[in-house]
C-alpha positions in Angstrom: -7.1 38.7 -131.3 -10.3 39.0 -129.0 -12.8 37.2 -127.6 -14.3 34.9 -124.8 -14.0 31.2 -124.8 -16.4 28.8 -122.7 -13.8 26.2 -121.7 -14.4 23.2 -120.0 -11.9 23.1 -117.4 -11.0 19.4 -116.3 -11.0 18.3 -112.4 -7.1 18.7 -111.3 -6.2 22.1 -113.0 -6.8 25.5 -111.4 -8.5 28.3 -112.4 -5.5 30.1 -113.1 -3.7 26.7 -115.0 -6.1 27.1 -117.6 -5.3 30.7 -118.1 -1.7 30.0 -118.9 -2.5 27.5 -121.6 -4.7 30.3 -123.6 -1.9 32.7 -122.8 0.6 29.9 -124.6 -2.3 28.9 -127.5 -2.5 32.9 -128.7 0.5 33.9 -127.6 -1.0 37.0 -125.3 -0.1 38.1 -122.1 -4.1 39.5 -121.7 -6.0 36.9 -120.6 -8.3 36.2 -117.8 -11.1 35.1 -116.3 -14.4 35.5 -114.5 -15.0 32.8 -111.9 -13.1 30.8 -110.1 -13.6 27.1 -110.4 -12.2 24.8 -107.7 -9.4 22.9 -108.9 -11.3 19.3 -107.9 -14.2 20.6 -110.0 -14.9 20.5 -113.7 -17.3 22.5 -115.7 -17.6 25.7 -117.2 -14.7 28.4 -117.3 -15.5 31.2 -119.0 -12.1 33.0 -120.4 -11.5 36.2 -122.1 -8.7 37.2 -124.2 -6.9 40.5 -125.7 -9.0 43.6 -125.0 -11.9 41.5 -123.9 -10.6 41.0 -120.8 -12.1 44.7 -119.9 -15.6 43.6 -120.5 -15.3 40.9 -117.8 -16.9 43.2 -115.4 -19.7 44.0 -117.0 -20.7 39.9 -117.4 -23.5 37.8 -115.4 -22.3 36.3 -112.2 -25.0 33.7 -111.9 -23.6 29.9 -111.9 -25.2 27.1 -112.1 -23.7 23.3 -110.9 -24.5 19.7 -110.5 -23.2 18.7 -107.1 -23.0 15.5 -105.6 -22.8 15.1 -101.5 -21.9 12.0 -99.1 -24.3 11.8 -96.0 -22.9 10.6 -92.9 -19.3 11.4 -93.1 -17.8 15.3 -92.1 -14.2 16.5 -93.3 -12.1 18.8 -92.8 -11.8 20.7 -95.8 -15.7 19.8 -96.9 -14.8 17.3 -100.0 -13.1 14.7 -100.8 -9.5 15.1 -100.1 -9.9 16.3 -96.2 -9.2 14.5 -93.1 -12.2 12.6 -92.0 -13.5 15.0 -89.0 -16.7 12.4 -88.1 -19.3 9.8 -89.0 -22.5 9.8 -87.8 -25.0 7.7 -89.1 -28.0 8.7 -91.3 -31.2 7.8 -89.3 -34.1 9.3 -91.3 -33.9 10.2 -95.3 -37.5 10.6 -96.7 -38.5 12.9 -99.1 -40.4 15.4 -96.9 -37.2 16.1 -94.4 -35.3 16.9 -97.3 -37.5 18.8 -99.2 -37.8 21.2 -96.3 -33.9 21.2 -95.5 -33.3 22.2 -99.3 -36.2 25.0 -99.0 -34.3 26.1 -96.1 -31.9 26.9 -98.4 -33.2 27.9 -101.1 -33.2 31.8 -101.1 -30.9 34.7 -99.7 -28.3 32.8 -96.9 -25.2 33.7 -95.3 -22.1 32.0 -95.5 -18.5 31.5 -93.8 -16.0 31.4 -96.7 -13.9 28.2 -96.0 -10.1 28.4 -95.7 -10.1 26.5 -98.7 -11.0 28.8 -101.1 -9.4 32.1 -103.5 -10.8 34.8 -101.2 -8.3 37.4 -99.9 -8.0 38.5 -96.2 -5.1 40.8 -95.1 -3.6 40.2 -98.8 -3.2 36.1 -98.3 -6.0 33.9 -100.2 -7.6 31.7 -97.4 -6.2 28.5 -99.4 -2.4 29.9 -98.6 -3.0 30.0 -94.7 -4.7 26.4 -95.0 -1.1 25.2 -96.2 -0.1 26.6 -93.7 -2.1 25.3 -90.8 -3.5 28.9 -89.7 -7.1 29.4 -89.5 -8.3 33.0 -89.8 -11.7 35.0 -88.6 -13.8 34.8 -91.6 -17.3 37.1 -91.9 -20.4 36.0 -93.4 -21.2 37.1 -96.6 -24.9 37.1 -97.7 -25.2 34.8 -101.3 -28.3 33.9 -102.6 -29.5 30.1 -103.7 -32.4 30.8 -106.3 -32.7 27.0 -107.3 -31.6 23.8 -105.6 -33.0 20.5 -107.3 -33.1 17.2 -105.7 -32.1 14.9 -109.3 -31.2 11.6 -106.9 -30.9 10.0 -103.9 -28.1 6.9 -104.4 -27.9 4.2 -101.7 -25.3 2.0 -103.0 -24.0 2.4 -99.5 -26.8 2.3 -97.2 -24.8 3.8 -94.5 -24.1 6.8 -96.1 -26.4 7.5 -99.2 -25.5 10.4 -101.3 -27.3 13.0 -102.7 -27.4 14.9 -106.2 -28.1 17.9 -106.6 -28.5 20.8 -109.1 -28.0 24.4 -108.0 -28.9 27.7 -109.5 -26.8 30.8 -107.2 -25.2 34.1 -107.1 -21.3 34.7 -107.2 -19.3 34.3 -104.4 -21.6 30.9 -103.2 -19.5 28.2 -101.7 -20.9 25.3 -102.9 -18.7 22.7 -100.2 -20.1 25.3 -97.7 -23.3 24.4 -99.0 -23.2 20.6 -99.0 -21.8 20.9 -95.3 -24.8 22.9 -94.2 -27.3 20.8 -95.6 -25.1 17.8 -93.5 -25.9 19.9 -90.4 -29.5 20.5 -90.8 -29.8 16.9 -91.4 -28.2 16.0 -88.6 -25.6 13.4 -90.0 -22.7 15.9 -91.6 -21.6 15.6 -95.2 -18.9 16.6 -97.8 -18.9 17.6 -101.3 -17.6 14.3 -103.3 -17.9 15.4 -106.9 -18.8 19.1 -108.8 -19.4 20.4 -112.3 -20.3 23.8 -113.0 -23.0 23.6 -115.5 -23.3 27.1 -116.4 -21.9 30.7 -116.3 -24.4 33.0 -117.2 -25.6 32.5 -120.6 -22.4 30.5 -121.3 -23.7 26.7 -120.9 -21.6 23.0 -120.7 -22.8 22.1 -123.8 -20.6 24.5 -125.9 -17.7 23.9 -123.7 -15.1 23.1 -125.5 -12.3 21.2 -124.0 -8.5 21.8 -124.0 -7.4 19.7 -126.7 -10.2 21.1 -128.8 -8.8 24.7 -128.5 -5.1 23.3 -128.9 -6.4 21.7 -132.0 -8.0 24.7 -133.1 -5.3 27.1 -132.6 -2.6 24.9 -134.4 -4.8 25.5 -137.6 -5.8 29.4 -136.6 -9.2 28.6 -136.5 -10.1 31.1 -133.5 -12.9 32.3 -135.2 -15.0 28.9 -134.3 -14.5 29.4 -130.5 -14.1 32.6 -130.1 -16.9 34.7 -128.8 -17.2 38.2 -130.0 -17.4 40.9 -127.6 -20.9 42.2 -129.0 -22.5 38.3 -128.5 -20.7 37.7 -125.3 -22.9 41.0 -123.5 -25.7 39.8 -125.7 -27.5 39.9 -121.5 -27.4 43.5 -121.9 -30.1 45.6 -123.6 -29.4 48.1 -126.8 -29.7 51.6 -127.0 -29.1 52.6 -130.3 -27.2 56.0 -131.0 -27.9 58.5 -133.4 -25.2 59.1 -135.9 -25.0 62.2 -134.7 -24.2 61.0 -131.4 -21.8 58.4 -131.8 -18.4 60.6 -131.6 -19.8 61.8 -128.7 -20.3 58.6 -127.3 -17.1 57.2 -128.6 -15.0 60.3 -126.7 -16.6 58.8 -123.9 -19.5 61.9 -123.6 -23.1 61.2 -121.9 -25.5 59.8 -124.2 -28.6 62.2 -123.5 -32.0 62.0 -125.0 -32.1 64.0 -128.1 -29.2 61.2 -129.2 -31.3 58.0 -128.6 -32.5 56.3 -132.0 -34.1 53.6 -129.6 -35.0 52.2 -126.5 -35.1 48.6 -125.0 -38.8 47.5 -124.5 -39.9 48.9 -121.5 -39.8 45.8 -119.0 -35.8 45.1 -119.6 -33.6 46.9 -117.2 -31.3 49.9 -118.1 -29.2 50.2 -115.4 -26.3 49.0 -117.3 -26.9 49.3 -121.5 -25.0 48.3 -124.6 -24.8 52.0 -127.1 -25.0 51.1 -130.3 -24.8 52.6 -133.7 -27.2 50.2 -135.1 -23.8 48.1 -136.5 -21.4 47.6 -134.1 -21.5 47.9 -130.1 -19.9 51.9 -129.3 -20.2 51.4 -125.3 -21.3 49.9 -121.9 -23.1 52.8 -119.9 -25.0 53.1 -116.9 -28.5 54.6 -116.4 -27.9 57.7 -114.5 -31.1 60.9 -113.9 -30.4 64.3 -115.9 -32.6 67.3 -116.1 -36.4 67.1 -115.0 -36.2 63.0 -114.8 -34.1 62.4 -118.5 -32.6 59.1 -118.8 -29.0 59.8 -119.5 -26.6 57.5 -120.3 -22.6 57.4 -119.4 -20.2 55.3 -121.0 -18.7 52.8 -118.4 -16.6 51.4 -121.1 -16.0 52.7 -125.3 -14.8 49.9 -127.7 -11.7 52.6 -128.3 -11.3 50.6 -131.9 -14.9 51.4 -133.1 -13.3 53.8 -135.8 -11.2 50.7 -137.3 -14.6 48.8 -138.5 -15.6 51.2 -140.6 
């Protein structure tokens, strides 16, 4: 069994929680994942099991999320659950003050990870010290926002009227990091009081499928209807189709070099990193590397080692 499922993790479970229930639903130990959701957030998890797990680094690490904020109110973890830290009140909340905060932001930015989160420093993830009450130096790391969409302003509560947004962002963005900042630049604080990741590369909310869908599922061995195959999940990569005489060469794991191409990607797609393929089934992942006099030449990064059992 292979494949990646698009789960829709529920709010309350970790990353790693769902995990173990695919590893108990197929029965494998070899079974990961490629982003870390916060366990208050729902949304997208995208989870690869059996041999796909090898292809994990090789997939799209743009996310996507619908975010919801509280103006007025700091804590001390950036969402819900923290100690209050302050309230200040919201003077001024027109459209043009926040239109230029979230252009602010909008773009490459730096960030502080929090202690709340999965990062590692000195072998500890930050989330362990937290528990602990130590707070560690943190460095910026540079992230990049390439969308974030106003969708509502709600003042139920006048005092503190919350935002909704939608974000569009490279890995490693801290999305509570995100609401606090836009807090600060409007001058009032804020934390993050709901999240749902919409979207994991090409994998979308839409064809999530829940828990008890895969548990129901698997109790009738009908993997095949969640299951995405290898080949579809790097369906982001362009093909480079291989020769026949070039395959074994490929498969052993041997640069692809020019004389073995069949075919090339139109010319405005990328080729840095490439799907090899016999025309059938996907051989390899390889990178774009320069031979002789400028020759693109291909070297596998990966070989689908089983490419001789398809036949």
């Amino acid at each position: 069994m292979e494949g990646v499922l698009n789960v829709l993790k529920p709010p309350g479970m970790t990353s790693h929680d769902v995990v173990d229930v695919i590893r108990e639903k197929t029965g494998l130990r070899k079974v990961g994942h490629a982003g870390t959701l916060d366990p208050l957030a729902a949304g997208v998890l995208v989870v690869f099991v059996g041999r796909a797990t090898r292809i994990i680094q090789f997939m799209p690490d743009d996310k996507q999320y619908r975010v919801e904020l509280v103006l007025g109110v700091s804590t001390a973890t950036g969402d819900a659950q923290g100690e209050i830290t302050g309230v200040r009140p919201v003077d001024r909340l027109d459209d043009e003050r926040l239109r230029a905060v979230l252009d602010g932001l909008t773009g490459p930015v730096t960030q502080v990870p929090p202690m709340t989160s999965a990062r590692k420093i000195g072998g500890k993830k930050l989330y362990e010290y937290a528990r602990r009450g130590v707070e560690v130096p943190r460095e910026p790391r540079p992230v990049k926002i390439y969308r974030l969409r106003l969708v509502a302003v709600r003042r139920e509560n006048a005092a503190h009227p919350r935002l909704v947004l939608d974000v569009a962002c490279s890995k490693g963005t801290y999305i509570r990091t995100l609401c606090t900042e836009i807090g600060d630049r409007l001058g009032c604080g804020a934390f993050m009081s709901f999240l749902v990741r919409t979207a994991v590369g090409s994998f979308g909310i839409t064809t999530a499928r829940t828990l008890e869908e895969i548990s129901a599922l698997a109790a009738e061995s009908r993997w095949s209807e969640v299951l995405v195959p290898i080949d579809m999940a790097l369906q982001h990569l362009p093909v480079v189709k291989v020769k026949s005489g070039a395959v074994k060469a490929v498969l052993s794991g041997r640069p692809l070099y020019p004389p073995g191409v069949a075919d090339l990607p139109a010319p405005d797609r990328s080729l840095e990193l490439v799907r090899l393929s016999d025309g059938k089934h996907l051989l390899a992942v390889a990178r774009l590397a320069e031979g002789a006099q400028g020759a693109k030449v291909f070297k596998p990064v990966w070989v689908r080692s089983e490419h001789r059992e398809l036949g």
